[in-house]
VOMARMAR-838647 format. One record per residue (C-alpha): x, z, y; residue number from 1; residue in three letters. Coordinates in steps of 0.02 Angstrom, whole numbers, m for minus. Each point is the difference from the previous one (the first is absolute). Layout:
// VOMARMAR-838647
+--------+--------+--------+-----+------+
|      u |      w |      v | pos | code |
+--------+--------+--------+-----+------+
|      X |      Z |      Y | NUM |  Ala |
...
+--------+--------+--------+-----+------+
//
This chain:
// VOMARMAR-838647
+--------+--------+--------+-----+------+
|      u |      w |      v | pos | code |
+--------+--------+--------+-----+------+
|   m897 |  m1124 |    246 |   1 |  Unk |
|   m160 |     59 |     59 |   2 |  Unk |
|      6 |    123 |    155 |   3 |  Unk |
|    m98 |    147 |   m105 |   4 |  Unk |
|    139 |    m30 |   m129 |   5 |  Unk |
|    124 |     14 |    113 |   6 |  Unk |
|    m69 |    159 |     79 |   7 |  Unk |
|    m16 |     54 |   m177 |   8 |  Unk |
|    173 |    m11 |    m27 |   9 |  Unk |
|     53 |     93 |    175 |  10 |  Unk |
|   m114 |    148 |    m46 |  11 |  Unk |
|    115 |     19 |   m150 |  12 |  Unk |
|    125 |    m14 |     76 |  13 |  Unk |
|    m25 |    132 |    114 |  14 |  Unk |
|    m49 |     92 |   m128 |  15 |  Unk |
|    201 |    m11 |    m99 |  16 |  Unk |
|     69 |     31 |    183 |  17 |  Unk |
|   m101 |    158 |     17 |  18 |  Unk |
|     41 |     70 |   m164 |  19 |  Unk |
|    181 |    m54 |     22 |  20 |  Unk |
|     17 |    110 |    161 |  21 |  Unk |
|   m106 |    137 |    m94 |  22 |  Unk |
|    148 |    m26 |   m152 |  23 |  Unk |
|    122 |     30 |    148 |  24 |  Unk |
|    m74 |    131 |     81 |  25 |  Unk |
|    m29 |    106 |   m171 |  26 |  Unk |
|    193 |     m9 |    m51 |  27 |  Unk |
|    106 |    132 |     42 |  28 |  Unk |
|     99 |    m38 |    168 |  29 |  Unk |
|    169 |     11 |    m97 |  30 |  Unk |
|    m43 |   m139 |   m131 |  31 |  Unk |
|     44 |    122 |   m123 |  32 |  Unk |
|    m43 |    m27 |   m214 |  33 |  Unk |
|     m8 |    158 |    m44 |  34 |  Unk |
|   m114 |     57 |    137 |  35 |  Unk |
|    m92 |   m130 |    m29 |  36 |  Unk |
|    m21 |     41 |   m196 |  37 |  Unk |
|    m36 |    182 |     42 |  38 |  Unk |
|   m164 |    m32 |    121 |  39 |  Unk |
|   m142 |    m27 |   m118 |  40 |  Unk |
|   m119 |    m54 |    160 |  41 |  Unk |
|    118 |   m119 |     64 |  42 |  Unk |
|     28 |    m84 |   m163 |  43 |  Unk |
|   m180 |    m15 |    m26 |  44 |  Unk |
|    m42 |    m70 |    188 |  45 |  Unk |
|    139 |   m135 |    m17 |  46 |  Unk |
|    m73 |    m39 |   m183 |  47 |  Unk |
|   m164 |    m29 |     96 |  48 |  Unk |
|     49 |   m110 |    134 |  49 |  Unk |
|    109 |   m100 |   m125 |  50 |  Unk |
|   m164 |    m17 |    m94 |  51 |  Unk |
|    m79 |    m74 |    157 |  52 |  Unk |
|    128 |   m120 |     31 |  53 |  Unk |
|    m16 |    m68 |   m153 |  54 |  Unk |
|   m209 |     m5 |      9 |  55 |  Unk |
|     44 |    m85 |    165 |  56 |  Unk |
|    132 |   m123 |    m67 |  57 |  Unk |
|   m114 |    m29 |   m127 |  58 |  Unk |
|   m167 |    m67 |     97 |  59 |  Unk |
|    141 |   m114 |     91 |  60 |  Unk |
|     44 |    m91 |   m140 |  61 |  Unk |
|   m160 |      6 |    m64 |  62 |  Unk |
|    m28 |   m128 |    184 |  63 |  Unk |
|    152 |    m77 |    m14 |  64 |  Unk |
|    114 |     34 |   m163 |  65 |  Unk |
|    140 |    m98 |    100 |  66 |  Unk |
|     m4 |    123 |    139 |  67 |  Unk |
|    178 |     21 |     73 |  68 |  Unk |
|     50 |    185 |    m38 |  69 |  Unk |
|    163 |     31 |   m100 |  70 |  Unk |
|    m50 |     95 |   m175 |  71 |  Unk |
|   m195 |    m47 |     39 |  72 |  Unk |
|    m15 |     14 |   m194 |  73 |  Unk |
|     99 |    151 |    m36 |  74 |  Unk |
|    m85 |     87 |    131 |  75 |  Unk |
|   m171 |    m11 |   m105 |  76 |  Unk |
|     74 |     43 |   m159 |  77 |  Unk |
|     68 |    154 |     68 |  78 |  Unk |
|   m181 |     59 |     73 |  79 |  Unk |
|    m38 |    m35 |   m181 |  80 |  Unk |
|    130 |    106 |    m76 |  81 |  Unk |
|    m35 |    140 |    122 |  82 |  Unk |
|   m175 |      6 |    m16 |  83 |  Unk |
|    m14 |    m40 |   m217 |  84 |  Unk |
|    178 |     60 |    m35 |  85 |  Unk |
|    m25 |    143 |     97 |  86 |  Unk |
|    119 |     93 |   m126 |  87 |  Unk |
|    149 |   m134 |    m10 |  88 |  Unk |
|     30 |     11 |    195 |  89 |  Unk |
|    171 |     74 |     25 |  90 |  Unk |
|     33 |     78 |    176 |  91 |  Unk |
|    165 |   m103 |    m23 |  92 |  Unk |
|   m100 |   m159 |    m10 |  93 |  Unk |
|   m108 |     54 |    174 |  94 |  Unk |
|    143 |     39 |     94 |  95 |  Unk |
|     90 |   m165 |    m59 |  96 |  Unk |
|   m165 |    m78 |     73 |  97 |  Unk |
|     18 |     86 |    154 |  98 |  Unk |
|    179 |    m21 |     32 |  99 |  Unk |
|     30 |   m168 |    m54 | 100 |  Unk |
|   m159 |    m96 |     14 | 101 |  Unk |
|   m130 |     61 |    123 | 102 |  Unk |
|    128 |    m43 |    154 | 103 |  Unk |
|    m12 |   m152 |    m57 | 104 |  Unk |
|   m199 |    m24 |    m11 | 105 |  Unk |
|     m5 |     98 |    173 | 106 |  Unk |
|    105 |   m155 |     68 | 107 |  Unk |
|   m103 |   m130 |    m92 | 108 |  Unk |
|   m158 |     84 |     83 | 109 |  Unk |
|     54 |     27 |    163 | 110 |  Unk |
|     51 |   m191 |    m24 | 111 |  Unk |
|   m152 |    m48 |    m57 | 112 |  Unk |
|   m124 |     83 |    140 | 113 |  Unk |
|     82 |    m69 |    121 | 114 |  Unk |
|    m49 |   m176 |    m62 | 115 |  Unk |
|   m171 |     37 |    m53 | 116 |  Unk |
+--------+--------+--------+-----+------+
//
């Protein structure tokens, strides 16, 4: 892969590890739902960086659709949904996403920086 390609692909994924510690930094210290739910600001900021993971995620592929991050695709299609489906986001499906799958892509990332 060609070195501007690969540097390409780095500044992306900076860019999911900075939103991911934003994501972390914006949730309430006790991981709490219902706090969560109640803060309008927080709910939109997370929305936001979600949305820029998946514009990241997205230009990766676009380089290399076989890149090696777990849920590469999913990631996308939730940017999608978030940003056209504005209105068919549930805060039960965001902090699913947060919970369950962004330690996950935070691993994959950390992973894959160190190689790069």
């Amino acid at each position: 892969m060609a070195s501007d390609k690969i540097f390409d692909i780095k500044v992306c994924l900076g860019d999911i590890e900075l939103a991911i510690a934003e994501i972390n930094d914006f949730l309430p210290e006790k991981r709490d739902f219902l706090e969560f739910q109640k803060d309008t600001k927080t709910r939109k900021a997370i929305e936001r960086n979600i949305e820029i993971i998946g514009e990241a995620m997205n230009r990766i592929l676009k380089i290399d659709p076989d890149f090696p991050i777990s849920h590469s695709r999913k990631i996308v299609d939730t940017r999608n949904r978030i940003i056209h489906g504005y209105n068919s986001v549930s805060d039960e499906v965001v902090w699913l996403i947060i919970m369950n799958y962004l330690p996950e892509l935070e691993k994959d990332v950390k992973r894959l920086l160190g190689k790069i």
